[in-house]
ROVEX-505307 format. One line per field, with one value per residue: residue number from 1; x, y, z of N, C-alpha, C, O in turn. Coordinates in steps of 0.001 Angstrom, whole numbers, plus 500000, padded with zeros to 6 digits. Last residue first. Layout:
drenro <- [NUM ...]
npx <- [X ...]
npy <- [Y ...]
npz <- [Z ...]
capx <- [X ...]
capy <- [Y ...]
capz <- [Z ...]
cpx <- [X ...]
cpy <- [Y ...]
cpz <- [Z ...]
opx <- [X ...]
opy <- [Y ...]
opz <- [Z ...]
//
This chain:
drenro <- [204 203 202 201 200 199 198 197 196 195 194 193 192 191 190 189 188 187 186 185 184 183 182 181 180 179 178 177 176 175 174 173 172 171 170 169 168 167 166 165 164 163 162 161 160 159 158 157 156 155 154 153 152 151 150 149 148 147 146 145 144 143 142 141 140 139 138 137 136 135 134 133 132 131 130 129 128 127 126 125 124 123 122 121 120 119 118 117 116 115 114 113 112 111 110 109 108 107 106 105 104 103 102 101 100 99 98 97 96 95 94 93 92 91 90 89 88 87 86 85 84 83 82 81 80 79 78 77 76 75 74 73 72 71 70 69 68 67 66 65 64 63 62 61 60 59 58 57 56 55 54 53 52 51 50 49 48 47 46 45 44 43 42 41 40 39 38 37 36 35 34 33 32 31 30 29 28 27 26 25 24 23 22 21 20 19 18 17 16 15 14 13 12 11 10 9 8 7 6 5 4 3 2 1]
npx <- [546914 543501 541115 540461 539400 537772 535534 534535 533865 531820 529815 529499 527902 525965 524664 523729 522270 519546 518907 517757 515909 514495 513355 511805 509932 508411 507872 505658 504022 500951 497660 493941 491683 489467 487447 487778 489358 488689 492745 495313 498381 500656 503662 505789 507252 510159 512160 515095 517942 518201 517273 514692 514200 511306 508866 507329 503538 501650 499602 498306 497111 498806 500162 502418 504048 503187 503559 506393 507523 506727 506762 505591 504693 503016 501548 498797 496392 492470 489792 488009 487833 490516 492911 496023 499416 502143 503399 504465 505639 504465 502902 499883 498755 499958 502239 504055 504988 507303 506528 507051 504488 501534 499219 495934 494245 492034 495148 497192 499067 501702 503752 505644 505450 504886 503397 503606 502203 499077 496328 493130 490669 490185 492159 491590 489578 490582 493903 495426 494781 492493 491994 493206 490937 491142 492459 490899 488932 488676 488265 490013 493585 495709 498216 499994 500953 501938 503432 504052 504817 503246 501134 498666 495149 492643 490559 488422 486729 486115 484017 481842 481376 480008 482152 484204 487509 490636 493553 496988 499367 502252 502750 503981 502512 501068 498083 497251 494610 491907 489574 487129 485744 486840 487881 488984 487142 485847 485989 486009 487304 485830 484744 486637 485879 486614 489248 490065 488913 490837 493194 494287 497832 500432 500457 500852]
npy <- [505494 506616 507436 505868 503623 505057 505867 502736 502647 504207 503445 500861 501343 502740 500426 499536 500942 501419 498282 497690 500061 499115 496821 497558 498964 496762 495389 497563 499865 500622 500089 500681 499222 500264 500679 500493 497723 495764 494942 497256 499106 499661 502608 504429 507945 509620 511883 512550 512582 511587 509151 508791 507578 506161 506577 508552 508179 511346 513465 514562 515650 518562 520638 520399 519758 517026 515754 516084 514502 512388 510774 506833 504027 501256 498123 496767 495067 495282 494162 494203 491810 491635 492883 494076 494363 496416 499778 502887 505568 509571 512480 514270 515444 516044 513035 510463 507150 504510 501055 497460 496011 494534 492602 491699 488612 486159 485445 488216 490681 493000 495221 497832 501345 504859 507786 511388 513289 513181 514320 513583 514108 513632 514147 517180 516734 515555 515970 512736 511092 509886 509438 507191 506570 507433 505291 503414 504863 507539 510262 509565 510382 510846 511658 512318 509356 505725 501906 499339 496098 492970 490691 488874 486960 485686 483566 484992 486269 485120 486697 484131 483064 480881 479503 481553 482935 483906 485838 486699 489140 491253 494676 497474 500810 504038 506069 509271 509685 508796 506992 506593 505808 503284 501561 499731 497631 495832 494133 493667 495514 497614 497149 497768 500609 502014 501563 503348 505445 506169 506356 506676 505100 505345 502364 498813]
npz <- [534641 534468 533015 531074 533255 534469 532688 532135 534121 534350 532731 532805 535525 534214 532557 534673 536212 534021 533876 536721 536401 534375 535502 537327 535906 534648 536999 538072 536428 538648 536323 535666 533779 531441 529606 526333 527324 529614 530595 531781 530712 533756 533499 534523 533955 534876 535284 533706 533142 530530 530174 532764 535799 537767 539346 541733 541871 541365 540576 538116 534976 534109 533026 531719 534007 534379 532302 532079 534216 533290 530407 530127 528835 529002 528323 527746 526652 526026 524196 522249 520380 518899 521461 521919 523640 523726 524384 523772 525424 524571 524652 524258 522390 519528 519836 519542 520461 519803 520710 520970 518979 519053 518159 518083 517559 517065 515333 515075 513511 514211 512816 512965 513052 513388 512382 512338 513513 514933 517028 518501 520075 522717 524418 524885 526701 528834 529758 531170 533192 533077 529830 528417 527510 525222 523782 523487 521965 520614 519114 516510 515576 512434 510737 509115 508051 509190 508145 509053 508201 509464 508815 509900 509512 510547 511559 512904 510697 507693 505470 503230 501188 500782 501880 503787 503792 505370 504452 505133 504050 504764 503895 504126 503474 504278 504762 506156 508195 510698 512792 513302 511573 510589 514166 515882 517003 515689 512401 510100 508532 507909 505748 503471 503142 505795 505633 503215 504452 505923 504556 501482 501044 500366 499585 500000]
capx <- [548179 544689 542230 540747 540283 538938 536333 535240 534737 532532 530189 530266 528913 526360 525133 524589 523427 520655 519417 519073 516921 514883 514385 513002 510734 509479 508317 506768 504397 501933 498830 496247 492403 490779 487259 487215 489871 488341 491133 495006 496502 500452 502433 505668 506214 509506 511697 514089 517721 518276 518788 515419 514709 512275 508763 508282 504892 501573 499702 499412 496764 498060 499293 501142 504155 502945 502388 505746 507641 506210 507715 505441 505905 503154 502877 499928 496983 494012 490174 488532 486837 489544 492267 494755 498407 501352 503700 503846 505613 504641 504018 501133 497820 499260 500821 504318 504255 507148 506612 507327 505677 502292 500765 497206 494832 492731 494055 497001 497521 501340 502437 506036 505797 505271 503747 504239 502618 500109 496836 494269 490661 489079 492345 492581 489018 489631 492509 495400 496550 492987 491899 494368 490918 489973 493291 492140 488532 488916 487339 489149 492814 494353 497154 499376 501276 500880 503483 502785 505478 503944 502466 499034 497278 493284 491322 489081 487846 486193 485053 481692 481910 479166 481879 483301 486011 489721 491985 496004 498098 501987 501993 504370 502669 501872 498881 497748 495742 491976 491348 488520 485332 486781 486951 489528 488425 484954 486147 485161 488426 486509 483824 486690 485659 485283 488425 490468 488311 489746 493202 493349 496466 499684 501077 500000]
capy <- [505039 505607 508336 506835 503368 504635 506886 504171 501778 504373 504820 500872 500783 503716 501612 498312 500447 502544 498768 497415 500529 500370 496860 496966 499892 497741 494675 497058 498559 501026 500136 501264 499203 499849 501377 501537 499629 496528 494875 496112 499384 499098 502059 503622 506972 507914 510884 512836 512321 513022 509132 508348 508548 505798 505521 508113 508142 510026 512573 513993 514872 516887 521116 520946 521252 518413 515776 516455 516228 512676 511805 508503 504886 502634 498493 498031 494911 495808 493969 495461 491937 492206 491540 494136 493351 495240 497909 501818 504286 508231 511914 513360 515337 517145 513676 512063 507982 505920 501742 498659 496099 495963 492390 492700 489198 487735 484658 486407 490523 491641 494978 496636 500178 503880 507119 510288 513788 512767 514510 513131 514538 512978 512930 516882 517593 514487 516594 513998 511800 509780 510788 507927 506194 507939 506926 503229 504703 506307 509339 510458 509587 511566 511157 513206 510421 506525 504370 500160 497369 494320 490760 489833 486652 486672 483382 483854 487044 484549 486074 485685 484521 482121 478994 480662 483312 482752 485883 485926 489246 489669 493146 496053 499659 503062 504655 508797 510077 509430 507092 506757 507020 504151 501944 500563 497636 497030 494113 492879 494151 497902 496831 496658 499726 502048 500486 501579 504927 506216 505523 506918 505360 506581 503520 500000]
capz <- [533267 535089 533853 530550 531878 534924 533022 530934 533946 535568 532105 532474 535587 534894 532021 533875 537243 534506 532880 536328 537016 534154 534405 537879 536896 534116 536240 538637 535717 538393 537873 535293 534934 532002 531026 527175 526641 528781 530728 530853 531025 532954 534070 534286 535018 533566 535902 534054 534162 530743 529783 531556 535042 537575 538990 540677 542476 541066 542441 538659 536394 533648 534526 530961 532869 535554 532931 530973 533990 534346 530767 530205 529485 529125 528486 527184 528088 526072 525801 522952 521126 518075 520925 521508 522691 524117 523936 524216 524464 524920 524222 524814 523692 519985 519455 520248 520087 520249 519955 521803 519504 519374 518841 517298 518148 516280 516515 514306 513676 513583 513847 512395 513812 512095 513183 511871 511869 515246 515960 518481 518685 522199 524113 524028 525458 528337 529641 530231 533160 534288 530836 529608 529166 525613 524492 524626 523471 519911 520351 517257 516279 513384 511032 508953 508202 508922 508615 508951 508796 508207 509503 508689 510113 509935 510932 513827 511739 509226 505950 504829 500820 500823 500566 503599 503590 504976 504983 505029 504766 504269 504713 503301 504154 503474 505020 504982 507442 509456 512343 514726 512507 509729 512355 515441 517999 516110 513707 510648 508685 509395 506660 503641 502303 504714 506950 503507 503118 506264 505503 502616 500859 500991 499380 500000]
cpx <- [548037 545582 543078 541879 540693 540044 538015 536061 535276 533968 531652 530658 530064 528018 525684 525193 524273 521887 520111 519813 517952 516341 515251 513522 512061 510422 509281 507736 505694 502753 500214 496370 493972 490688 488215 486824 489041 488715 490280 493136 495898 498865 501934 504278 506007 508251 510543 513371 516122 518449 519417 516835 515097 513189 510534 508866 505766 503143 500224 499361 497940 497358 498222 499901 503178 503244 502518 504415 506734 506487 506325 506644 506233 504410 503258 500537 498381 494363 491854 489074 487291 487844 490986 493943 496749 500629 502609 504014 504984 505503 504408 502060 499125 498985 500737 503551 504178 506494 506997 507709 506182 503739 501056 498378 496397 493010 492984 496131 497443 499744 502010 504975 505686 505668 503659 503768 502924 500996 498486 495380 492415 489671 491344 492571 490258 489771 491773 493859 496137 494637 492130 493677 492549 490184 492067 492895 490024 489506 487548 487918 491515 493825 496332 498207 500072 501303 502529 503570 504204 504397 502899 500176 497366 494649 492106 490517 488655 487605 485058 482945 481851 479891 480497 482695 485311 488368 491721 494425 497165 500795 502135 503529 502520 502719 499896 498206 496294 493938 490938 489953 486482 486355 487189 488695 488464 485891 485779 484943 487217 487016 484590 485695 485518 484992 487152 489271 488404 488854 491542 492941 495498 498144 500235 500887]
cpy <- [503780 505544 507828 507805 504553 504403 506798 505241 502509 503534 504939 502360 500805 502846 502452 499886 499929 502022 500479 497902 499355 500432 497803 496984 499277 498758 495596 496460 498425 499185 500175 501084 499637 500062 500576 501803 500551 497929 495624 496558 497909 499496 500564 502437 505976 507601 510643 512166 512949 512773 510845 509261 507853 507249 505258 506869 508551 509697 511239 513013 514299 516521 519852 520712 521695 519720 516984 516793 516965 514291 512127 509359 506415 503150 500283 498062 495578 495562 494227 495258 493270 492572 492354 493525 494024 495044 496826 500709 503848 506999 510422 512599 514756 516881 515122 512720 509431 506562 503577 500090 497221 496067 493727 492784 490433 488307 485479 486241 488717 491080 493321 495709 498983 502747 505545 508999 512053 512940 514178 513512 514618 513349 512715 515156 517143 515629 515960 514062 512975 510934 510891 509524 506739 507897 507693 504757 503993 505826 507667 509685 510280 510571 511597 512339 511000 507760 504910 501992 498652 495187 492025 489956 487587 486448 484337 483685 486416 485447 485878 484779 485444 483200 480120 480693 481871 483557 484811 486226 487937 489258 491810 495271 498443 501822 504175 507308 509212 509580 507629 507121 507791 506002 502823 500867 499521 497745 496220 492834 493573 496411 496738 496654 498343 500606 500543 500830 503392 505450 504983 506432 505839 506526 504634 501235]
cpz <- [532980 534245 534369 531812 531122 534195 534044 531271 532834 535372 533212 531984 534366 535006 533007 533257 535540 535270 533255 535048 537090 535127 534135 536781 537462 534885 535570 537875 537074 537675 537868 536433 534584 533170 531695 528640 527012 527943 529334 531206 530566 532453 532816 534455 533937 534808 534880 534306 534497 532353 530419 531594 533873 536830 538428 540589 541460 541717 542217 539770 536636 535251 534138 532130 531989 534790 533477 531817 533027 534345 532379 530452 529216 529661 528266 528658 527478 526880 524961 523735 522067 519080 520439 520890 522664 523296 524333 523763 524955 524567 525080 523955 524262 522120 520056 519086 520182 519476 520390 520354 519996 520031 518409 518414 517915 516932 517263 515599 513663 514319 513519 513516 512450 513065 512376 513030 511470 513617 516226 517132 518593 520183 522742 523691 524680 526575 528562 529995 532342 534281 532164 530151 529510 527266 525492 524836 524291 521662 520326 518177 516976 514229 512182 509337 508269 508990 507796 509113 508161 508935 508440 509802 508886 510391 510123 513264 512350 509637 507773 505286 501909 501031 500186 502134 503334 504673 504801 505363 504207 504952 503945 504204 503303 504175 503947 505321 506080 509128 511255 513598 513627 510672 512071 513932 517694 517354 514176 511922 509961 509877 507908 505135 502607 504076 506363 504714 502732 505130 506035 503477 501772 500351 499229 500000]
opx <- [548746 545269 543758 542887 541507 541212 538890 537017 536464 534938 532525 531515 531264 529074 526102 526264 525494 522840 521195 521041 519067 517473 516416 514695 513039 511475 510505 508791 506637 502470 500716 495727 494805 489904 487754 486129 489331 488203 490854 492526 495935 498087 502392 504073 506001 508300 510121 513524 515960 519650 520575 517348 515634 512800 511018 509292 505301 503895 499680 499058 498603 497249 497033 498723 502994 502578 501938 504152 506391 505597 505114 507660 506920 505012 503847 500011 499043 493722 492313 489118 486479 486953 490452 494078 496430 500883 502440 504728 504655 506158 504602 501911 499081 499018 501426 503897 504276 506765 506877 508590 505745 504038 500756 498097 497551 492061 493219 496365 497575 499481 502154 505245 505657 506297 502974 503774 502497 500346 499134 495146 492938 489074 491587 493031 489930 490044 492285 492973 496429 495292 491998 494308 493026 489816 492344 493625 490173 490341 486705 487041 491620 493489 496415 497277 499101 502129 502241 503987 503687 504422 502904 500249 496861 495089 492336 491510 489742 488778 484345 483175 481818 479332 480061 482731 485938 488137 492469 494099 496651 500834 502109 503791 501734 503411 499509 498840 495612 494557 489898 491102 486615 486737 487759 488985 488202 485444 485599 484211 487787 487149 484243 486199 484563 484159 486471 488644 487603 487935 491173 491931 495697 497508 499497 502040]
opy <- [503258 505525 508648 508489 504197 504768 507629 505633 502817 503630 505741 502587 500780 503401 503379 500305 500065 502749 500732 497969 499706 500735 497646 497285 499885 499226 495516 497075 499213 498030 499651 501512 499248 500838 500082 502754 501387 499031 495979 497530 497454 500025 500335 501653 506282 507221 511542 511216 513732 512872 511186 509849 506748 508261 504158 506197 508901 510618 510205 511825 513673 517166 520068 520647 522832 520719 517964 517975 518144 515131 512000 508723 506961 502792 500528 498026 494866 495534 493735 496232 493232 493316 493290 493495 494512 495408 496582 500519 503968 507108 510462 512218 515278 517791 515377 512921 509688 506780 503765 500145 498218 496172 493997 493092 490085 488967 485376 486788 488024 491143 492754 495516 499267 503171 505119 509170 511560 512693 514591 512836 515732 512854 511874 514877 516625 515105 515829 513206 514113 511343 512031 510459 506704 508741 508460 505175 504067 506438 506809 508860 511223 509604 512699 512188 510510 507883 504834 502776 498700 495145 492084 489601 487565 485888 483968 483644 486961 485442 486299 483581 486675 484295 479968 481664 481066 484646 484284 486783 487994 489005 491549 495346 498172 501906 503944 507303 508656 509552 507272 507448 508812 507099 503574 500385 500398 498262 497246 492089 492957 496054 496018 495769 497686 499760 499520 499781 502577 504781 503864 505802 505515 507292 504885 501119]
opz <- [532120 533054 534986 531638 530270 534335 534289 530601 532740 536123 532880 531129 534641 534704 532313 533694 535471 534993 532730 535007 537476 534751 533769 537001 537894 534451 535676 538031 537003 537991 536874 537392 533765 533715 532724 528998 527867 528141 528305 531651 529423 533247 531697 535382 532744 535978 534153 533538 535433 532607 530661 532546 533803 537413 538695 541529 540375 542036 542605 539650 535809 536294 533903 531777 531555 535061 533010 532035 533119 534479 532195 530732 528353 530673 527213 529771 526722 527931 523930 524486 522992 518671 521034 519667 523748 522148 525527 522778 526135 523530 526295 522794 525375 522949 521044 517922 521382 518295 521601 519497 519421 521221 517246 519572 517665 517356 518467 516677 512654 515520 512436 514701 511253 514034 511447 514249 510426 512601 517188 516130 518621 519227 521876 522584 523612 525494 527450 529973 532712 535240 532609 530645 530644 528084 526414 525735 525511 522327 520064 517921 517759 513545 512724 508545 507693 509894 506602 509965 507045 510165 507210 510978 507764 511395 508971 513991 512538 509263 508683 505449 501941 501092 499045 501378 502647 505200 503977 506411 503089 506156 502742 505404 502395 505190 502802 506376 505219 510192 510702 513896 514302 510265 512862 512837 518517 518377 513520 512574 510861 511048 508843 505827 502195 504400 506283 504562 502273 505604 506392 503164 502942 499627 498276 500415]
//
């Protein structure tokens, strides 16, 4: 595919049969390599059970609207900005099988927030993401806060870390423990060898 209408694609093909992500929620440009299986019955109705696509996906000049897993980070950001989402670029490598969409750890940075995310979305709405915020960010654009710290990225700025699973449109978020411990063996592994760099440089 090549910068096709995005909106016009879920049009056409009946929103791929599913009620996750339609033609009402997403508008921009699509280009994209898939390797895409369908089954259809001997009457020609295809079976959702049975979709498998695998590709690399970039969308420009796109748009998310009222589109309900952003809908529920209003717990952090002002509901009026979640509901009409504008993003210039955004591009991953996605894979759809059982029917289930695999989201590989991605970076998002919209008009409403700036993010990653990671995890799975099953064609019935139930999400389980993998979140990773700027916390400074929240409180500078005066977000919902009261929240712990969770860790610092490369700047030294503190990362809230959260997970959203359950229904998309009315999730459960708790803090991601799992990632907070990574984070901070992954800062000791890097600090160790920024400390072993500077020995090796100042010793004869």
């Amino acid at each position: 595919l090549s910068r096709v209408d995005i909106t016009q694609l879920f049009r056409q093909t009946g929103n791929f049969s599913q009620f996750f992500i339609t033609e009402r929620h997403v508008k921009g440009a699509l280009t994209a390599d898939v390797d895409l299986s369908l089954a259809w019955s001997s009457r020609f109705v295809h079976d959702p059970d049975r979709i498998t696509a695998i590709g690399h996906y970039v969308i420009v000049n796109g748009e998310l609207n009222d589109f309900a897993p952003a809908m529920a980070l209003s717990k952090f950001v002002r509901v009026s900005e979640l509901k009409h989402i504008r993003f210039s670029t955004l591009e991953n490598d996605i894979v759809i099988e059982n029917p289930k969409i695999f989201i590989p750890s991605m970076e998002i940075k919209s008009n409403a927030l700036n993010l990653s995310l990671a995890g799975t979305h099953t064609f019935d709405n139930t999400a389980d993401y993998r979140l990773s915020l700027l916390l400074s960010e929240l409180l500078s654009k005066k977000r919902k806060a009261g929240t712990e710290t969770d860790g610092q990225d490369e700047d030294g700025r503190t990362r809230l870390f959260l997970v959203m699973k359950g229904d998309a449109a009315n999730p459960d978020f708790s803090y991601d423990k799992a990632a907070v411990k990574e984070k901070i063996r992954s800062d000791l592994r890097t600090e160790k060898e920024t400390i072993k760099n500077i020995l090796r440089n100042e010793l004869p």
